[in-house]
N, C-alpha and C positions, 0 to 999 in steps of 0.2 A: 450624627452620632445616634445608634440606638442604647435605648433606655433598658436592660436586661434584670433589673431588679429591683423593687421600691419596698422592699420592707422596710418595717422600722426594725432600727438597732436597739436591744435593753440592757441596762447594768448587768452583770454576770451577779450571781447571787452569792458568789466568791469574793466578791473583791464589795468590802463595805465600806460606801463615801466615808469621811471625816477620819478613818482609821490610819494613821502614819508607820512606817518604817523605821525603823530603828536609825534613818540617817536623817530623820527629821523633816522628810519632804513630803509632799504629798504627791500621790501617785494618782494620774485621772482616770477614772473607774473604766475597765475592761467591758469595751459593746461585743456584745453577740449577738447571733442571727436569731429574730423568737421563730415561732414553730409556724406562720403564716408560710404557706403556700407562695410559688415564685410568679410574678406575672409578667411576661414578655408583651415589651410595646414594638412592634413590625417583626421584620422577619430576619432583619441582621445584614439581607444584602443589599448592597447599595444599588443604586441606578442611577443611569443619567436623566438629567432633568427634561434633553431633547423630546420633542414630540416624536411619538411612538405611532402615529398613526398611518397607514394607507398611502400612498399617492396613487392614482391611479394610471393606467398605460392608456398611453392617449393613440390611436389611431397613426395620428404621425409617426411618433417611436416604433408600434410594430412593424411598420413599411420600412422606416431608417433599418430596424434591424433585419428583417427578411434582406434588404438589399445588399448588407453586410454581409451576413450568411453565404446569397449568392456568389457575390464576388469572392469568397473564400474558396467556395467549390470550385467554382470554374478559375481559376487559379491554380490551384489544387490539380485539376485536369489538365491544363497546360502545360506544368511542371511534369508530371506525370506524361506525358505523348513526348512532348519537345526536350525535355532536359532528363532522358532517361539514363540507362548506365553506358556510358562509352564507349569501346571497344569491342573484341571479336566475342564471340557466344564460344563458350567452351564444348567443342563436338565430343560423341564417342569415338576416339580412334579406331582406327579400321587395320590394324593387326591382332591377328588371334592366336591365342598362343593355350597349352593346356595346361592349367594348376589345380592343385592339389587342396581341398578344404585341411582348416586343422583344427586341432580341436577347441571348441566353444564358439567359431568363428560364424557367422550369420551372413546371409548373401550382401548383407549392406557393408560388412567388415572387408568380404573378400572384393568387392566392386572397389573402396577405398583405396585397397593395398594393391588391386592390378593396372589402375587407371586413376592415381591419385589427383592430375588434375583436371580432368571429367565430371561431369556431373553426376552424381551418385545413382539417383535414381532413375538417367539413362543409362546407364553402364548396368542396374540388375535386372532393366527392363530385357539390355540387348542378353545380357547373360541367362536367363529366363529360355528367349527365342532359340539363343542356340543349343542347349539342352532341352527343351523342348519342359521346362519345369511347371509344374501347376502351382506346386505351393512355393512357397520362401524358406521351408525347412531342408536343411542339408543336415549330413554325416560325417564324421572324422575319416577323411581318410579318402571320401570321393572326390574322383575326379570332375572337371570341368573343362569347357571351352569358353574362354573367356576374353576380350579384346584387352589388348595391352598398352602402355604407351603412356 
């Protein structure tokens, strides 16, 4: 427990010893704080008593755990070459058909909507080739050649 206040208390200059109330008791004189300044013993928070100090990393440990480390990775890499994703690779289909941009629609929108399960960003690539497009900016209303499917 800290100690947050050690003043002394004095009789209040109001209330005066030996004076009784009119119900005949006496009443024990009223302490207040005097004008002494407040002085704080420690800082208020606690701590645990445990030793707080250092242990040092012994040679052994850093080896135990680089060795961890490794087997993480290379693990990590194993999973990753042998236990990849499953099944077939989703191609760009190979019919072409001509659609029409609309408005707000971005090459990424219209590859979604013509070749939904495609992978997007071969479907703008091939849609790109076949218009022969530099940039990724389209128009309301322009035509395309675009694989379907």
């Amino acid at each position: 427990m800290t100690i947050l206040d050690t003043r002394d208390f004095q009789a209040s200059p109001m209330v005066r010893p030996g004076i009784r109330p009119a119900d005949g008791r006496r009443r024990p004189p009223v302490r207040r704080p005097g004008g002494a300044p407040m002085r704080y013993r420690g800082t208020g928070v606690l701590m645990s008593r445990a030793s707080h100090r250092r242990r040092p990393i012994t040679p052994a440990t850093t080896v135990l755990l680089a060795l961890v480390a490794a087997g993480i990775t290379l693990w990590l890499g194993l999973v990753a070459q042998v236990g990849g994703v499953v099944g077939t690779s989703a191609t760009v289909p190979g019919e072409l058909a001509v659609v029409q941009v609309q408005t707000g629609e971005t090459l990424q929108h219209v590859a979604r909507r013509v070749a939904p399960d495609a992978p997007v960003s071969q479907v703008v690539e091939r849609i790109r080739e076949l218009n022969q497009l530099d940039t990724a900016a389209l128009d309301a209303g322009q035509t395309l050649i675009a694989p379907i499917g």
